[in-house]
C-alpha positions as CSV (number, residue, x, y, z in Angstrom):
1,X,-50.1,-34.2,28.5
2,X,-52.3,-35.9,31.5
3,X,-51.9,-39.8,31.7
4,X,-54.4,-42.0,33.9
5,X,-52.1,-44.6,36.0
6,X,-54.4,-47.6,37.2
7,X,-53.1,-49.2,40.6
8,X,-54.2,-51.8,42.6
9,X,-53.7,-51.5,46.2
10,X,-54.9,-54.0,49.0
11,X,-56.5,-52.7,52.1
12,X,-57.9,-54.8,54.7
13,X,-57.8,-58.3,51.9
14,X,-59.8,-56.3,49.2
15,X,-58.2,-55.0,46.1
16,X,-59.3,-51.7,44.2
17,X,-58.7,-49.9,41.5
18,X,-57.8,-45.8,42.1
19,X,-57.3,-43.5,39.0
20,X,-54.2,-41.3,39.7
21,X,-54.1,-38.4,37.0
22,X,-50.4,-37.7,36.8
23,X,-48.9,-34.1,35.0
24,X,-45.3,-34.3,32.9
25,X,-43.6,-31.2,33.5
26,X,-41.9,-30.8,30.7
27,X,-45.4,-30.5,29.0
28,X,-46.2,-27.6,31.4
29,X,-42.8,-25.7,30.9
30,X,-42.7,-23.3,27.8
31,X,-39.9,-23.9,25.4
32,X,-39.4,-19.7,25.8
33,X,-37.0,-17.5,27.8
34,X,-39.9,-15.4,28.7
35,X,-43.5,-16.0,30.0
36,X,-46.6,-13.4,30.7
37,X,-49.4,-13.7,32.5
38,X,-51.9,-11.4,34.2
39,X,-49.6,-8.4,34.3
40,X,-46.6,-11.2,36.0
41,X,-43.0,-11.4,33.3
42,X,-40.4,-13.9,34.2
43,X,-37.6,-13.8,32.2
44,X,-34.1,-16.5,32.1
45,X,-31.1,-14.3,32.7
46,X,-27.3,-14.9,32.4
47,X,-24.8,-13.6,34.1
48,X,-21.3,-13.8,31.8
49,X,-19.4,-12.4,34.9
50,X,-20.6,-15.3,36.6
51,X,-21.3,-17.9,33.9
52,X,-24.4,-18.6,35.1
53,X,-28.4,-18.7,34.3
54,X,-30.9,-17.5,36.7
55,X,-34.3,-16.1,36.1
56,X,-36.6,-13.4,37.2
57,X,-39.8,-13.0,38.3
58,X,-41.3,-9.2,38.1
59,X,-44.5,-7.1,38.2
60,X,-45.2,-3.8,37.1
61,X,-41.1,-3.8,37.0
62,X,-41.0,-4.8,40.4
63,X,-38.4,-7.6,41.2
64,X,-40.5,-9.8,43.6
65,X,-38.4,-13.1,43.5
66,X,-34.9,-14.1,41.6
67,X,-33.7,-17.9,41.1
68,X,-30.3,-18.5,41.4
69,X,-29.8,-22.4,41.6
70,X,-29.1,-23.1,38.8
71,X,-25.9,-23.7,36.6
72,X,-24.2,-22.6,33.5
73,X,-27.0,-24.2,31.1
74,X,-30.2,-22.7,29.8
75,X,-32.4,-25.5,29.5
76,X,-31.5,-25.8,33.5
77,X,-34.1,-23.0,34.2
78,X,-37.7,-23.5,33.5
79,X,-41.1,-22.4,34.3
80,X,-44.9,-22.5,33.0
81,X,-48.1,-22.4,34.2
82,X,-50.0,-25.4,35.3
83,X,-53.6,-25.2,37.6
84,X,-52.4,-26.8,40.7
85,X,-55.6,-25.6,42.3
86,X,-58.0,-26.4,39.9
87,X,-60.5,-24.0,38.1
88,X,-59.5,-21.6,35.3
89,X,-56.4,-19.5,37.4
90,X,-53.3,-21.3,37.1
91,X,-50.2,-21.2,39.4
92,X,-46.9,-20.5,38.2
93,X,-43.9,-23.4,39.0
94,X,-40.1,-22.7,38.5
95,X,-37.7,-25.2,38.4
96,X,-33.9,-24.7,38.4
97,X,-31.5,-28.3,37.7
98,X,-27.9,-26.9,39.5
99,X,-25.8,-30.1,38.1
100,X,-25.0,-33.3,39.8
101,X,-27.1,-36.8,40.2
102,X,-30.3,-36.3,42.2
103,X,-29.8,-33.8,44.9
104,X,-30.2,-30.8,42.5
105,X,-33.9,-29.7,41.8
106,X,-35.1,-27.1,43.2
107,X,-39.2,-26.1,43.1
108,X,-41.0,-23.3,43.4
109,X,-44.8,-22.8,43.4
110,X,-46.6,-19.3,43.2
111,X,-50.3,-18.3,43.5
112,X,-50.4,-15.2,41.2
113,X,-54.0,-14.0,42.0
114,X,-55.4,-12.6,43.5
115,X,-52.8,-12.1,45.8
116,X,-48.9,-13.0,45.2
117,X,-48.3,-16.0,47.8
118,X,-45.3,-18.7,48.1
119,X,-47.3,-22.3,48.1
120,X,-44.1,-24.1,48.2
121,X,-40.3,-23.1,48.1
122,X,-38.5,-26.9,48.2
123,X,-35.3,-25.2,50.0
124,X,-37.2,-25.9,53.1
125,X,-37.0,-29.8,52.9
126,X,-34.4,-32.3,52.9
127,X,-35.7,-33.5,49.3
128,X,-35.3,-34.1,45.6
129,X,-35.6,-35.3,42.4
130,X,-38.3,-34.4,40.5
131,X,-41.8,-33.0,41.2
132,X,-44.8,-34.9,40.0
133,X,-48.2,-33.7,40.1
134,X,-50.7,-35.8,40.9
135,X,-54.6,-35.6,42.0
136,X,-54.7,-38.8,44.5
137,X,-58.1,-38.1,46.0
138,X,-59.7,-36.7,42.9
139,X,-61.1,-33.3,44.1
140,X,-59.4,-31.1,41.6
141,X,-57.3,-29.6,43.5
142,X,-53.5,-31.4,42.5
143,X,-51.0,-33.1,45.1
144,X,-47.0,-33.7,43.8
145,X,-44.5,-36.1,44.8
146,X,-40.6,-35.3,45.9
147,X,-38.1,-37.8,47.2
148,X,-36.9,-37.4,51.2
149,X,-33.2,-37.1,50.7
150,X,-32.7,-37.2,55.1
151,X,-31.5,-40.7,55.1
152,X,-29.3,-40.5,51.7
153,X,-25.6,-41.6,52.2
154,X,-27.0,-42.6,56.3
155,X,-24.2,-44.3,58.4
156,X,-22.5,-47.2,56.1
157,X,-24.8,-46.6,52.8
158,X,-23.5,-45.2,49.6
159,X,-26.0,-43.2,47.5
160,X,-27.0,-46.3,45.3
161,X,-28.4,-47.8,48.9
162,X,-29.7,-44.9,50.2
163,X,-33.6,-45.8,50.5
164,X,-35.3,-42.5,48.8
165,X,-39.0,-42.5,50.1
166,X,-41.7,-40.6,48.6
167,X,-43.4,-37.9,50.3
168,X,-46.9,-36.5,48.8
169,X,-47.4,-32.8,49.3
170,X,-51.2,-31.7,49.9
171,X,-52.4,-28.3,49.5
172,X,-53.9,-26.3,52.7
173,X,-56.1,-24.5,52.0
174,X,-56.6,-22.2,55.3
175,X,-52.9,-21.7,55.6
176,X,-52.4,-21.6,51.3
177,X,-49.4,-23.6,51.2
178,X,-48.4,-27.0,50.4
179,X,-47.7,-29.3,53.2
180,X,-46.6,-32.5,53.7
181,X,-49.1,-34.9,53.9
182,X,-48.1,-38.3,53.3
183,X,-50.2,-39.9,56.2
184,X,-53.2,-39.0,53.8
185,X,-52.4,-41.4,51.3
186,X,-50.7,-44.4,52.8
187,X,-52.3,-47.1,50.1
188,X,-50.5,-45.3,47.0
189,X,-46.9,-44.6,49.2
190,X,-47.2,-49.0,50.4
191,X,-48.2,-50.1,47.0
192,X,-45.5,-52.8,46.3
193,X,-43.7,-53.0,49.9
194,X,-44.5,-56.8,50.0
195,X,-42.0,-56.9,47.4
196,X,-39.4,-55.1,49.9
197,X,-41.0,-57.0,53.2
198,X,-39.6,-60.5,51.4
199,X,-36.6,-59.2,50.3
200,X,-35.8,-58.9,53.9
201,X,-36.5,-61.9,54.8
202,X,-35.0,-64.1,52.5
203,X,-31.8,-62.4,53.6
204,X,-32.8,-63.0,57.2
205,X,-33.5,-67.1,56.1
206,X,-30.0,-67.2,54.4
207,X,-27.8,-65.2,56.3
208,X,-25.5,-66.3,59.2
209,X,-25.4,-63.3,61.2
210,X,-22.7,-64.8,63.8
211,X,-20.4,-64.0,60.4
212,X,-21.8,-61.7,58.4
213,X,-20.1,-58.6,57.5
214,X,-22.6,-55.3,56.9
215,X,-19.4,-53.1,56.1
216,X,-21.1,-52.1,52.6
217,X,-24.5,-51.9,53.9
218,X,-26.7,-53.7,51.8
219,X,-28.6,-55.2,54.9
220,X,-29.4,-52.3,56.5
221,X,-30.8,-50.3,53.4
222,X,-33.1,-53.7,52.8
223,X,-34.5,-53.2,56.5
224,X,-35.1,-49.5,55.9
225,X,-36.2,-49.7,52.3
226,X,-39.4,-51.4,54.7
227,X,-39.3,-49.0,57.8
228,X,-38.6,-46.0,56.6
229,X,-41.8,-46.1,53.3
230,X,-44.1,-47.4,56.4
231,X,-42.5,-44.3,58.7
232,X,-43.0,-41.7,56.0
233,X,-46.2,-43.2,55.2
234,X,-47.7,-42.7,59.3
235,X,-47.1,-46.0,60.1
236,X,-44.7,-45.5,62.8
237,X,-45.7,-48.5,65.0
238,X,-45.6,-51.2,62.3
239,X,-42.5,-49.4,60.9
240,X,-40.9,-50.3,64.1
241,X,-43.1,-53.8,64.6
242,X,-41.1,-54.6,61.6
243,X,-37.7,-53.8,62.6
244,X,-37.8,-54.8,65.8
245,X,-38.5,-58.7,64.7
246,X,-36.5,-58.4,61.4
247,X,-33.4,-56.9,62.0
248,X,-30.6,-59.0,63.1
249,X,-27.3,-57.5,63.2
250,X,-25.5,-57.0,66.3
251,X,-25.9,-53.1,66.2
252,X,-29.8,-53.3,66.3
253,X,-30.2,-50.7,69.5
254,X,-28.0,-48.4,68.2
255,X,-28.9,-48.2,65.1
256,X,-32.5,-48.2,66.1
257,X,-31.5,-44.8,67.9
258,X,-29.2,-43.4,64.8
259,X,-32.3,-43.7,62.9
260,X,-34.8,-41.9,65.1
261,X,-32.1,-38.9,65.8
262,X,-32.1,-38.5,62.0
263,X,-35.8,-38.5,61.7
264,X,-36.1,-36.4,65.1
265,X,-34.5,-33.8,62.6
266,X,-36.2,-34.5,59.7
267,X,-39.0,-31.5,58.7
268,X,-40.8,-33.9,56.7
269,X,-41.4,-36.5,59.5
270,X,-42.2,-33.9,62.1
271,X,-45.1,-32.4,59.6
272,X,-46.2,-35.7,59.3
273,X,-46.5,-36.6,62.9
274,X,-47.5,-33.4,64.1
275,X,-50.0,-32.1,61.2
276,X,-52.9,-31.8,63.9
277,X,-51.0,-29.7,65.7
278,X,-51.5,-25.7,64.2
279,X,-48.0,-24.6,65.1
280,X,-46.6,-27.7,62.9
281,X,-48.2,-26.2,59.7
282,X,-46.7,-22.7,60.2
283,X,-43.9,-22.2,57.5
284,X,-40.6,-20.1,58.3
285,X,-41.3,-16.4,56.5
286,X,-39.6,-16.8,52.9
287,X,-37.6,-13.5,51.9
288,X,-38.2,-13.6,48.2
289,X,-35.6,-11.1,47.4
290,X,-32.9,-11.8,49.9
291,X,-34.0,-15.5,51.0
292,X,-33.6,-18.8,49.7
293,X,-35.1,-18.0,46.4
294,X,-32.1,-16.4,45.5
């Protein structure tokens, strides 16, 4: 079922309204164990020596691609159909839930015709949670959402403070994969951060940093709830504008460096910073029999 979201964002002092045309997944998934379409089967499988579900994906007999992260329950593998790309072909998506809290959801997305291509295998990024499927700019042609997983359980933060940011994924279209793209769409990833900018400084106006003890880290995720949504947003310099006058604790250089080594080998962030650059938007080859699909 496709809902219309209405949000307000403010850009440059002047509100306006943007229709975001959001896709539930569980409406796109048949309830099924098997699905056919243009001469493609895939097919939930279990495996009682290994007390497991996985699925297939086959044409013409042909194994091209087998899921294997999931876990012992059905439901935990699904697939449909869903036109990613607009017009009357539709892609097929494959999701496999493999237990546990948020870590666990692994995506795949497949052009079918007229050629068999990968548009996005999720084992590539630090990521998770679910995908959401989205047209931001309205040309048809459907963006989703993940969550960047890098800094989860960072230095002194337990998964509850672990700040999750969003990244959008845009299809493109000369290379035919998905990419991450969140630089593109920096009023829908900042809607709401005043809310998170005066968070920290109320804790800045009532603290007594000469004392305070940050052992359980609820100061620092407040800080990068702020830096890292402007960071994975492309707002590097007023990510760092912001910390550098906000942040008060003692450790302030050196965590200024822990951060940037962790985003130094974060995939997302480099994509983001270095999507001009043609050698930034080559993904690594995907076996699909051997590889991380399976």
């Amino acid at each position: 079922m496709k809902s219309t979201i209405i949000l307000v964002f403010l850009l440059g002092g002047l509100f306006f309204a943007s229709p975001l045309y959001a896709e539930t997944l569980g409406e796109v998934f048949t309830e099924e164990d098997r699905l056919l379409y243009m001469g493609y089967e895939v097919m939930k499988c279990y495996d009682s020596q290994g007390d497991f579900w996985f699925a297939t994906l086959k044409k013409e007999g042909k194994v091209l691609a087998t899921f294997k992260r999931g876990y012992n329950k059905k439901e935990w593998t699904n697939f449909g159909l869903f036109s990613f790309l607009g017009g009357d072909t539709k892609q097929l998506i494959v999701e496999q839930f493999s237990g546990g809290a948020h870590c666990c959801w692994s995506y795949w997305v497949f052009k079918l015709f007229p050629d068999f291509e990968v548009l996005y295998e999720n084992q590539q990024y630090p990521v998770g949670y679910d995908l959401v499927p989205m047209d931001l700019d309205e040309d048809g042609v459907f963006e989703f959402t993940r969550g960047i997983l890098t800094f989860d359980y960072f230095d002194r933060l337990c998964h509850a403070l672990s700040p999750i940011p969003t990244v959008v994924f845009r299809y493109h279209k000369k290379r035919n994969r998905y990419f991450p793209a969140s630089q593109i769409f920096p009023p829908y990833l900042l809607n709401g951060i005043e809310k998170d900018i005066r968070t920290v400084k109320e804790l800045n106006e009532r603290t007594d940093f000469t004392t305070y003890d940050d052992s359980g880290g609820e100061y620092l995720s407040a800080v990068l709830q702020v830096v890292l949504r402007y960071i994975y947003a492309g707002k590097e310099n007023k990510a760092w504008l912001f910390y550098d006058k906000e942040y008060h604790l003692p450790d302030k250089e050196e965590m200024k460096s822990k951060i940037k080594k962790k985003l130094k080998n974060c995939l997302v962030y480099k994509q983001i910073y270095e999507a001009q650059e043609p050698s930034a938007l080559k993904p690594e080859p995907i076996d699909l029999r051997r590889g991380p699909l399976s």
